[in-house]
Steps between C-alpha positions, in 0.01 A plus 500: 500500500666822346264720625406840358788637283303846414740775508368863557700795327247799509288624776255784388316669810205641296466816782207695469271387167352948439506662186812781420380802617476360847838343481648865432274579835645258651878622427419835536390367847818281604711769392365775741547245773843382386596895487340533843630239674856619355459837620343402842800251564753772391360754698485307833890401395540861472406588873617222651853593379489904555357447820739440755211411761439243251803296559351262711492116445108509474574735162735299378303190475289733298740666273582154359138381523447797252772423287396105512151640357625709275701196360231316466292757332775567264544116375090413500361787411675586147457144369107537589477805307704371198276218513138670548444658192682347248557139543215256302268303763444201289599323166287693300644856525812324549487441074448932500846504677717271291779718566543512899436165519831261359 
């Protein structure tokens, strides 16, 4: 007994199935937040560091807490948004974009 030999080589999370101009909401969307949560993160850096009274261990758990989120922002975010609007949900577009798809 062999067992089942089926190998996968492509995954294809279908995300959310909505027509274009709600995709482009959508990014529009993520992108405020990914801005915000950049500028939020940079300005609580910003304090903790020109405040001296800030130098305490319970601020510097959260100076690298905010530069652990904006880490993770940074490598999730952008791929989401490359992603959202133009990447084909199924095998029918897929044939409209022979060209980013080798």
């Amino acid at each position: 007994m062999g067992g089942n030999q089926t190998r996968i080589t492509e995954v294809t999370l279908l995300g959310f199935q909505v027509d274009s101009a709600l995709e482009f909401f959508l990014f529009g969307l993520f992108s405020l937040f990914y801005t915000l949560t950049l500028l939020g993160n940079g300005v609580i850096l910003g304090l903790i560091c020109l405040d001296s009274r800030l130098h305490t261990p319970m601020y510097f758990f959260l100076s690298h807490l905010a530069i652990i989120d904006m880490s993770y922002a940074s490598n999730n975010v952008p791929k989401i948004m490359v992603d959202c609007p133009t990447k084909p949900k199924n095998d029918f577009e897929r044939e409209r974009w022979p060209s980013r798809h080798h």
